[in-house]
N, C-alpha and C positions, 0 to 999 in steps of 0.2 A: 263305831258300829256295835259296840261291845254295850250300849247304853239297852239296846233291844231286849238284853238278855237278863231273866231273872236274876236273885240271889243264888237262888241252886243250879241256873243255868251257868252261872260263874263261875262258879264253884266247880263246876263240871269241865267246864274249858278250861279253867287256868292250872289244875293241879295240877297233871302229866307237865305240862310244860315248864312250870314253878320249878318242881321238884328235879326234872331232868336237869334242869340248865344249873340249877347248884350243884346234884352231884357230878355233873358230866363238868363242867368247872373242875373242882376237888381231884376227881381221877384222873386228871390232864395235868394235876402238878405233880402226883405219885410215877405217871406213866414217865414223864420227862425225867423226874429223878432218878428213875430205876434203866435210865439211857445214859445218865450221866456216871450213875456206878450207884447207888444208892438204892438198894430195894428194901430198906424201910417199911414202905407201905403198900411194897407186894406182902411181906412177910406178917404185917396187920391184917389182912384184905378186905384193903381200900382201892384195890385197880381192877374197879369193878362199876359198872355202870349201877347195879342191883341200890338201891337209893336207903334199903335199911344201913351200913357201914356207917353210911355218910350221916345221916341225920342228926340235926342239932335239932330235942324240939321247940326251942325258942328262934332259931335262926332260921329254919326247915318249916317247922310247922305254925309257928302263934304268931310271930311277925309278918310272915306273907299273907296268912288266912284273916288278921287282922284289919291289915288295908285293903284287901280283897273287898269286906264283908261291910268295911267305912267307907266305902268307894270313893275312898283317897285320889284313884286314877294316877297312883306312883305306888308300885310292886318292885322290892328287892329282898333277899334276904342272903341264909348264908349256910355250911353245913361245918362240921365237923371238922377243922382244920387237916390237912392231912400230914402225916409226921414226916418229918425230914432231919435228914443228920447230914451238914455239910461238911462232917468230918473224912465223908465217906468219896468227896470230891476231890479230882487232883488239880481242877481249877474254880475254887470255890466260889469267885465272883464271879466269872463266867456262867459257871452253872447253876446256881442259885436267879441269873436274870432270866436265864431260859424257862425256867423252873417254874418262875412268876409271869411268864409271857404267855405258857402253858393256858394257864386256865380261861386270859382272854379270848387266845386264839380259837381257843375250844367253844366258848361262845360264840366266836363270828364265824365258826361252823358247823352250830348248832342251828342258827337263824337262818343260817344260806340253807339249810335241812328243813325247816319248818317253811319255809319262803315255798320252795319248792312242793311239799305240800299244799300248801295253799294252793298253788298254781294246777297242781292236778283236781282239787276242789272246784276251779274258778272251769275247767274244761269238762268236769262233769254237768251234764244234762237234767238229773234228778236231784231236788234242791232237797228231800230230807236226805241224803248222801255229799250233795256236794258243801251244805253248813255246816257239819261239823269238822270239817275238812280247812275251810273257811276260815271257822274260828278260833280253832286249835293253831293255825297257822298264824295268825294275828297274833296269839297268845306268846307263841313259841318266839316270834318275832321280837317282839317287844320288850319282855324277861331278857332275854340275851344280850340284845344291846344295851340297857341300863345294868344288868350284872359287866359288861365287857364295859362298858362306857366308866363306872363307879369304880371301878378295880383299877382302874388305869390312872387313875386320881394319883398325883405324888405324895399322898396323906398314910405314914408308916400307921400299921403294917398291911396296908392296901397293895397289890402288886404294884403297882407304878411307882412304888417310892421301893419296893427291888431292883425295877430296873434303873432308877436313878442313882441307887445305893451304887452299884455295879460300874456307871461311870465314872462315878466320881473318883479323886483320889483318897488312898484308905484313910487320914486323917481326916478329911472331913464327911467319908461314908460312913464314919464312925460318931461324930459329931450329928451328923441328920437323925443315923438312926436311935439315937438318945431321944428323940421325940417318940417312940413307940408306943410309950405308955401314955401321953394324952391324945395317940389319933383321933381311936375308940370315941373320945369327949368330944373329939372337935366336928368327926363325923357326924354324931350326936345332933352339935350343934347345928350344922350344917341342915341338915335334916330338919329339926323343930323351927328354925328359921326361912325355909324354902329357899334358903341361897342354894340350895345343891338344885334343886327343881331348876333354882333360873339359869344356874353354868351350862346344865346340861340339856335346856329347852330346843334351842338350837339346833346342835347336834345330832340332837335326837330324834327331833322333824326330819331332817335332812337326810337320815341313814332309815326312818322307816320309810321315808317315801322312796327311797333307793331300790330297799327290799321287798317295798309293795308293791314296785314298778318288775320289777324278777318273779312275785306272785304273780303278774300279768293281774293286778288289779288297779 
């Protein structure tokens, strides 16, 4: 539905929900930290919804606005890592996977938030009220799940290779996370290749139409 819509009509629906679901992501690894003993990134202030903290402008701003504008029809980006000391843990593998599980969860209830939206959109009567209700909803949707779906990836330092770190035993959590430094490339790859499009084709049908189905659409 989203092909209806201008360039600035785009622009217009995808921002708020772009921007929320990264930093609402980002302040969901801070909040969890600062549960586990670590306020870190209270003491930055980064546990905070407000989206200036967070912003990276290549991860925040020129990479989402970019496929936006190419109408790529695949939206991700990223903000401002949030700072963490797991010195400050007294069970550091423990609380380092929560830490990382944070920012998914915080998406799949970002989307149940935006779904829901939708759904008051879809029971409105007046269509210049109930579309952009509509569409901001779609938006919100969809950002969330490919941010929660991408992060869940076992690809260091993506959270899902946290929570993996975390089971494993510490000789070879240690040994995994030696790959850190070519995630980044491999994601990269992954990306220019559309292998990450087709892992996540799937998936991704199946959890919008979930949450489209909860939109009552």
């Amino acid at each position: 539905m989203m092909e209806e819509l201008t360039l600035v009509g785009r622009v217009v629906v995808w921002s708020l929900p772009v921007i929320f679901a990264i930093t609402g992501h980002e302040a969901a690894h801070g909040w969890m930290a600062k549960r586990y003993g670590d306020k870190t990134a209270e003491r930055e202030g980064r546990l905070t919804l407000n989206p200036l903290p967070h912003i990276d402008p290549l991860g925040t701003v020129i990479i989402p606005g970019l496929l936006l504008i190419t109408f790529t029809g695949f939206i991700f980006g990223w903000a401002k890592p949030v700072p963490i000391d797991a010195r400050n843990f007294k069970q550091p593998k423990k609380a380092m996977m929560m830490v990382a599980l944070a920012g998914p969860l915080a998406n799949l209830c970002m989307a149940i938030a935006w779904a829901l939206l939708a759904r008051i959109g879809v029971a409105l009567e007046f269509e210049f009220v109930s579309m952009p209700f509509i569409y901001s909803g779609v938006a919100g949707i969809t950002i969330n799940l490919v941010l929660m779906m991408i992060n869940l990836l076992p690809i260091p330092p993506l959270d899902g290779s946290r929570v993996l770190s975390g089971l494993l035993p510490d000789y070879w959590a240690w040994r995994y996370n030696q790959f850190e430094r070519y995630g980044f490339i491999v994601l990269l790859i992954l990306l220019a290749t559309d292998v990450l499009s087709f892992l996540l084709a799937y998936p991704m049908f199946y959890a919008q139409q979930l949450f489209f189905t909860l939109a009552g659409m």
